[in-house]
C-alpha positions as CSV (number, residue, x, y, z in Angstrom):
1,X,81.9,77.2,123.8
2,X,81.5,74.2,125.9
3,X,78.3,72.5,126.5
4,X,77.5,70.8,130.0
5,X,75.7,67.4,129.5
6,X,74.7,65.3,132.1
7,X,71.9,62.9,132.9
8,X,69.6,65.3,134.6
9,X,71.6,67.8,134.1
10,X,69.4,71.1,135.4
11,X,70.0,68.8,139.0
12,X,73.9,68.5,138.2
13,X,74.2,71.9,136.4
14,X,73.8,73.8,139.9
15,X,76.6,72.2,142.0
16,X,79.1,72.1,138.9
17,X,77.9,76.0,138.7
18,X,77.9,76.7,142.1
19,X,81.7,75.0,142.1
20,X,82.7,77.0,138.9
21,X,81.6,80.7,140.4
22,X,83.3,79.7,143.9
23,X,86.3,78.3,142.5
24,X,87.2,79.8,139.0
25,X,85.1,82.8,139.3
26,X,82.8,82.5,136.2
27,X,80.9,79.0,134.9
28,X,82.5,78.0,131.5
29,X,79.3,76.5,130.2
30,X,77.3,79.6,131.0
31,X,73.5,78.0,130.8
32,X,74.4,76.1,128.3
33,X,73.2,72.3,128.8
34,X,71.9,68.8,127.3
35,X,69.7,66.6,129.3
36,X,70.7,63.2,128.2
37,X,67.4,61.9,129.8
38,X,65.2,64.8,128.1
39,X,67.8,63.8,124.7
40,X,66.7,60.1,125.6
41,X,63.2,61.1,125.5
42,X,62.6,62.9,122.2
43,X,64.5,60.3,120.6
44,X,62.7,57.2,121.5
45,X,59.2,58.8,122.2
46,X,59.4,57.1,125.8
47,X,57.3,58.7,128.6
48,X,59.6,60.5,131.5
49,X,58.9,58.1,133.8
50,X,61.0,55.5,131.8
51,X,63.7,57.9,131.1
52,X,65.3,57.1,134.7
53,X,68.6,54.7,133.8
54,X,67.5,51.5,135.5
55,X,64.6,51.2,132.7
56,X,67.0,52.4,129.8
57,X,67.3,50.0,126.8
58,X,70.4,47.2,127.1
59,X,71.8,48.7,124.4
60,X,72.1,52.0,126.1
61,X,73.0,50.5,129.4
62,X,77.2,51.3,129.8
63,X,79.3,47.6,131.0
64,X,81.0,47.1,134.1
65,X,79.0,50.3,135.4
66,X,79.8,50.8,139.7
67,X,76.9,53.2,140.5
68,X,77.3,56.7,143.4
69,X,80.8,56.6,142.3
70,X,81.5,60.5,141.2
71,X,83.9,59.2,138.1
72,X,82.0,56.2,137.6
73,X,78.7,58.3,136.8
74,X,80.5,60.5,134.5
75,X,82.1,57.9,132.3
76,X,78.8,56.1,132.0
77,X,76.8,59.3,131.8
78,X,79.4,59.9,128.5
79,X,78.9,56.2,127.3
80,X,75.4,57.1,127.0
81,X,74.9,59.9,125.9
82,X,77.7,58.9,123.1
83,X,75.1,55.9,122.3
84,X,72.8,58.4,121.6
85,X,74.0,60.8,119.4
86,X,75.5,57.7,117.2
87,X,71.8,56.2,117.2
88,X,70.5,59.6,116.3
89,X,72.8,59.9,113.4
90,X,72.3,56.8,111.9
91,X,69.0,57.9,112.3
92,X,69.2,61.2,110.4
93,X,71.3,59.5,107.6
94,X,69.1,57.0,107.2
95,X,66.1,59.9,106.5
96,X,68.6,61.5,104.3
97,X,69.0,58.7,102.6
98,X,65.9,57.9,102.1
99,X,64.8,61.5,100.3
């Protein structure tokens, strides 16, 4: 089943579903959803405030990114969510590792 991910995505997840059930009938992803920001959160430890992408780490921060351009804020959405879950698994194999 496919998961919808999206940096906020309970703000995102009802247009896309709003699109799916007018357009296609049914909403592939059901209620299915990541938060990158929430994702971003529980990772780091940060507070919510400094979840919003302006005060994201560099290393998180996707190059060449053109902001309020629908495409552009997907691909850089992915790019950073993708950052993430490698981070996170170096992180878990590092634990592993170390038991």
């Amino acid at each position: 089943m496919p998961v919808f991910v999206g940096f906020n995505a309970p703000f995102d997840w009802q247009f896309i579903n709003w699109y799916f059930h007018v357009f296609l009938g049914r909403n592939p992803f059901g209620i299915n959803a990541i938060d990158v920001k929430a994702y971003y959160m529980g990772f780091s430890g940060s507070t919510w405030v400094n979840t919003s992408s302006s005060r994201l780490p560099s290393w998180l921060q996707p190059a060449d990114y053109k902001k309020h351009n629908a495409l552009e804020d997907a691909i850089a959405q992915a790019e950073i969510f993708n950052r993430l879950l490698a981070a996170s698994q170096r992180v878990n194999s590092e634990s592993e590792d170390a038991s």
